[in-house]
C-alpha positions in Angstrom: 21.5 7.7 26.6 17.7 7.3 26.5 17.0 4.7 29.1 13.4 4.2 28.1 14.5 3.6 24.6 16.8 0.7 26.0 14.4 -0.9 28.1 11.5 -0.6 25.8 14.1 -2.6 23.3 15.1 -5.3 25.8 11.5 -6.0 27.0 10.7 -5.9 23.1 8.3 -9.5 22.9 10.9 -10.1 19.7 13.9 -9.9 21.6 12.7 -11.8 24.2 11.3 -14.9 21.4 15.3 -14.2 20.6 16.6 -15.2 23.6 14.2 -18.2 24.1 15.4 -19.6 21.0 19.0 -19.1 22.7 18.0 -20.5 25.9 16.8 -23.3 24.2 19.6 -24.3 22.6 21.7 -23.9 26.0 19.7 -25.6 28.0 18.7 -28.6 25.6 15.2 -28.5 25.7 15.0 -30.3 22.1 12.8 -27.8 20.8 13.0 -27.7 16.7 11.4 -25.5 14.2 11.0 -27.5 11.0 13.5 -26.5 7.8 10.3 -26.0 5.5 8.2 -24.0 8.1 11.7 -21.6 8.6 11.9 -21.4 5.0 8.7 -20.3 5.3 8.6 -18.4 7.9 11.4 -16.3 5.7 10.0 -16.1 2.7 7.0 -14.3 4.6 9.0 -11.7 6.6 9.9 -10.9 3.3 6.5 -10.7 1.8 5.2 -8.3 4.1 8.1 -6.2 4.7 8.6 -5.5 1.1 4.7 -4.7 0.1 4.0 -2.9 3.6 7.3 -0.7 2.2 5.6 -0.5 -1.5 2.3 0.5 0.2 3.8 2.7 2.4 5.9 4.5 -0.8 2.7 4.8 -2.9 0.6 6.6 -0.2 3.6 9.2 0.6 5.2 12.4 -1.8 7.3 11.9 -4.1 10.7 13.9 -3.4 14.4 14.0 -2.7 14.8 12.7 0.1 13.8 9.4 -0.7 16.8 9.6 -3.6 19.1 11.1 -1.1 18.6 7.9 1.2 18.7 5.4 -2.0 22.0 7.0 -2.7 23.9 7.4 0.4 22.6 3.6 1.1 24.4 2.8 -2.4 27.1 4.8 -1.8 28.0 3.9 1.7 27.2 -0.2 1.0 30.5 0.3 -1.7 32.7 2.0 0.6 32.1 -0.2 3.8 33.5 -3.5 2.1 36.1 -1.6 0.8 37.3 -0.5 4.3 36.7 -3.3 6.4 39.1 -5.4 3.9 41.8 -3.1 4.3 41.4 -3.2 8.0 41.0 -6.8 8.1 43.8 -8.4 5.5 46.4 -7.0 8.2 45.3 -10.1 10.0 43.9 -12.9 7.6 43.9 -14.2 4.1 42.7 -11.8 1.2 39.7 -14.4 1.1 39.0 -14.3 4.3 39.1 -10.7 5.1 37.3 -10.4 1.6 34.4 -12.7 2.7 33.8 -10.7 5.8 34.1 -7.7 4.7 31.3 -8.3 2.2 29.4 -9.4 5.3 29.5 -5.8 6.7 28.9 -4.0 3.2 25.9 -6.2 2.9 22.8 -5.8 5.0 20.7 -7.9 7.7 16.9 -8.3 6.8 16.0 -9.3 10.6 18.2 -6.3 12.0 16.3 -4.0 9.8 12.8 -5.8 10.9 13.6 -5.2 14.4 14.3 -1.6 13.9 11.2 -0.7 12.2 9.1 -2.9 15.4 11.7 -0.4 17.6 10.4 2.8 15.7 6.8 1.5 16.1 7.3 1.3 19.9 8.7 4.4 19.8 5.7 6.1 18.1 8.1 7.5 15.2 7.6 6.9 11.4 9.6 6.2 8.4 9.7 6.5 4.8 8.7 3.4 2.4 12.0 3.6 0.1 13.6 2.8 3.2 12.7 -0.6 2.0 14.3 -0.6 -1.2 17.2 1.1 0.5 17.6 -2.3 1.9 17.5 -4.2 -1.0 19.5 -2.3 -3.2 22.4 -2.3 -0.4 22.5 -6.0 -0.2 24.3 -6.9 -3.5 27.2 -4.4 -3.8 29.1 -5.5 -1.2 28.7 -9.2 -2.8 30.6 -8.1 -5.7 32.9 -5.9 -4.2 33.8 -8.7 -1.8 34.6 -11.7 -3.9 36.8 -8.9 -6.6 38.5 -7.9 -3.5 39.4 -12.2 -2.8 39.9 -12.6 -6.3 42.3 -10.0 -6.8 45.9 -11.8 -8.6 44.5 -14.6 -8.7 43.8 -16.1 -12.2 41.3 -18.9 -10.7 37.2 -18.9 -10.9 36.7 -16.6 -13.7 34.7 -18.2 -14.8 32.1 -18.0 -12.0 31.0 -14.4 -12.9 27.9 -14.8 -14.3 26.8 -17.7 -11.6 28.2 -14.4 -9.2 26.2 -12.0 -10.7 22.8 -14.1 -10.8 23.0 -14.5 -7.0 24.0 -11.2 -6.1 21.0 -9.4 -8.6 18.6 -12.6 -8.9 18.9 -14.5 -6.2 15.5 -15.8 -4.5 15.4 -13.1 -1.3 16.1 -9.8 -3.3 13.6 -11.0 -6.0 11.2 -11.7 -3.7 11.4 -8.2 -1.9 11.6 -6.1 -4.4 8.9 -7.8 -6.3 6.7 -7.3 -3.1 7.8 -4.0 -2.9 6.6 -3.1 -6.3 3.4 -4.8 -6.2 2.2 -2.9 -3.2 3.5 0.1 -4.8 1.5 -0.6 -7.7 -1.7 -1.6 -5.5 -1.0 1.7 -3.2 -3.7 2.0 -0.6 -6.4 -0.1 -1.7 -4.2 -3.6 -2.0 -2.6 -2.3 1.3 -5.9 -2.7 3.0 -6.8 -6.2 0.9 -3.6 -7.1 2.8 -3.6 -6.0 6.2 -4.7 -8.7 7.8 -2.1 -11.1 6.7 0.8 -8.4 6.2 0.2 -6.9 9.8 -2.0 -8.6 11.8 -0.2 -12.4 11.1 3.3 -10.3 11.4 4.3 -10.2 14.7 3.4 -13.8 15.4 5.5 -15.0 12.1 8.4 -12.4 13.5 8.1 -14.1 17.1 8.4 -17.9 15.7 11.0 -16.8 13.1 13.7 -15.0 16.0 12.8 -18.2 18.2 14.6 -20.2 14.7 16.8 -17.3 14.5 17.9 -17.3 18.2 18.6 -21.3 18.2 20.8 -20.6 15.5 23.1 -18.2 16.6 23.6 -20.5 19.7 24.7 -23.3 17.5 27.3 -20.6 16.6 29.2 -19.8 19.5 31.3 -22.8 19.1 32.7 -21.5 16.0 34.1 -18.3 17.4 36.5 -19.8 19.3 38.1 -20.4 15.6 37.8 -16.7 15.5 39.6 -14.8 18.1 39.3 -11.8 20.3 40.8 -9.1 18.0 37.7 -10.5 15.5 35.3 -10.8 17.7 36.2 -7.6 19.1 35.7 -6.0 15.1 32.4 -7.6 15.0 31.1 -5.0 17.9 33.7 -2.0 16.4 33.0 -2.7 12.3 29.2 -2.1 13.0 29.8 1.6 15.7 32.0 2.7 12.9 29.7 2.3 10.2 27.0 3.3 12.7 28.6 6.9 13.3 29.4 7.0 8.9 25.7 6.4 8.7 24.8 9.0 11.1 27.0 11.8 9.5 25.7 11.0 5.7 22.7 11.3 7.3 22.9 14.4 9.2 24.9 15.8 6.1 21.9 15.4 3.8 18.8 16.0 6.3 17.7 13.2 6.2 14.6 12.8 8.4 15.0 10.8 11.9 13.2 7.7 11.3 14.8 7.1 7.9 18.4 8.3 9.2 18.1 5.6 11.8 17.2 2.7 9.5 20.0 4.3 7.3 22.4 4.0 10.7 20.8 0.3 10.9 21.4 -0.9 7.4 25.2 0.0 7.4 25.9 -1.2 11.2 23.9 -4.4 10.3 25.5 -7.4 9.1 24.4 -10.2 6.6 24.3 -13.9 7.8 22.3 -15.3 5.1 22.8 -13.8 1.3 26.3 -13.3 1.7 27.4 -16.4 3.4 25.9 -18.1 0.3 27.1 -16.2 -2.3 30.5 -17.0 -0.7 30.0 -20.6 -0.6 29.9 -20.2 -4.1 32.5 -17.3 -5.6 35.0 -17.6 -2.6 35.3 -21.1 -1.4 38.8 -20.9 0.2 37.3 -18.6 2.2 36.4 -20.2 6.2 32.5 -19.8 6.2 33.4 -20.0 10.1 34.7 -16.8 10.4 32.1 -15.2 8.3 29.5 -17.0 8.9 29.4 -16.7 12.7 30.9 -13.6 13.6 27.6 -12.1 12.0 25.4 -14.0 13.2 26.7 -14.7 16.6 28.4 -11.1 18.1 26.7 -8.4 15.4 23.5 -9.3 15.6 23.0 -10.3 18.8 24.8 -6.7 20.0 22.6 -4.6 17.1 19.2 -6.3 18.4 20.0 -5.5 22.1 22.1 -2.4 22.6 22.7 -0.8 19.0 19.2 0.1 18.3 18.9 1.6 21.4 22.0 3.8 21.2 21.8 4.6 17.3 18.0 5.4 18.1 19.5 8.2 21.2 22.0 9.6 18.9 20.0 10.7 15.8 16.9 11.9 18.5 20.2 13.7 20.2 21.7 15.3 17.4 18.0 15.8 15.3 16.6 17.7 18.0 
């Protein structure tokens, strides 16, 4: 285990903005970020991510590894759902299982975020499709998830278009991957029109944005008690599993380190937000409770703190 790795994570100013936003909560200070300025605050990390990706892509060459990692991100965000549905509907309600499952096919935004401010700490690079990777592995699992809760049952057909539109068109994916493509368009010159607000602004809107981020998972913890310990005990399992398939695909294809890591951190990751809507939506006997919070409030929480670290020591272990 690489110890500096670790404690360069925990000291990490955006985990610590995390845990004020938690402490916060706890302690009832009555601090409150605004709806519209965390919408906002969203919508930016977003922004940036995505062009800085697009920029990044333009300025690099062209080759297979960047279709190796789109494809094993595609490939890996159909399988996971599948999995963690069959593991899970010994337990709970085909919606249920169905909902969360698509949770862990689908992808964390933040998670990824943090992983790419861990590889800068760490002084190691990564490719700009990694990017798109996390787009394009958001919306399978949507899909896969709410066929997988609709299975024998003859009810909410007609939802499938609705379904589709949020899984291919909804607001977040269209915003990244139209960032994405305009600062692959623009390349080096609109990166450096840019930098000021896409990097100098960024870790200031990341810090404000966890702070939310943090209060919100500690509005959470009541809900797992709905949950239990054999889920909350999958929440930290799901993600090492997918973690170590991650790792493998990676290792299989040589894949370089930086973008088999945020491969590894895509599949362990978890989505709180995208999912948990679309589920509202094509699912809704399914208990946004359990889905909902068991993201949120164990996976995230144990990716930002100890995961990165670890899948970080593994693929510098194995890559050596």
């Amino acid at each position: 285990m690489n110890f500096q790795a670790f404690t360069t994570n925990v000291i990490n100013p955006p985990v610590l903005f995390f845990f004020l936003g938690m402490a916060a909560t706890f302690l009832k200070s009555g601090l409150e970020i605004p709806k519209p300025i965390s919408q906002f605050l969203s919508l930016y990390l977003l922004l940036a991510i995505g062009f800085k990706g697009g920029t990044a892509l333009a300025g690099s060459e062209p080759g297979g590894q960047a279709f190796l990692a789109l494809g094993a991100g595609i490939v890996l965000a159909v399988v996971i759902p599948i999995y963690v549905f069959a593991l899970l509907k010994k337990i709970l309600s085909d919606p249920d299982a169905a909902a969360i499952a698509a949770s862990y096919g689908s992808v964390s935004l933040v998670t990824f975020i943090a992983a790419t401010e861990f590889l800068r700490s760490m002084g190691s690079g990564y490719g700009g499709h990694m990017v798109a990777a996390l787009a394009l592995m958001e919306s399978p699992a949507i899909i896969i998830g709410v066929w997988l809760a609709r299975r024998g049952s003859k009810k909410d057909k007609g939802r499938d278009k609705e379904l589709l539109r949020e899984a291919f068109l909804n607001g977040p994916v269209f915003l990244l991957l139209g960032s994405f493509a305009i600062g692959w368009v623009t390349g080096a010159e609109g990166g450096k029109a840019f930098y000021p607000f896409t990097d100098h602004l960024f870790k200031g809107m990341l810090a404000f944005f966890l702070i939310d981020l943090g209060m919100s998972t500690a509005t959470r913890f009541a809900d797992l008690r709905s949950a239990g310990v054999r889920l909350i005990l999958a929440a930290i399992g799901i993600p090492l599993i997918n973690a170590c398939a991650a790792i493998a695909t990676a290792r299989l294809l040589g894949l370089a380190a930086g973008d088999s890591f945020l491969l590894t951190v895509l599949c362990a990751s978890a989505s709180y937000i995208a999912v948990p809507a679309a589920m509202r939506i094509a699912v809704p006997q399914a208990n946004p409770g359990l889905y909902g919070s068991l993201p949120l409030a164990v996976t995230f929480p144990f990716n930002v703190i100890v995961g990165l670290p670890v899948y970080y020591a593994v693929i510098q272990f194995l890559w050596r």
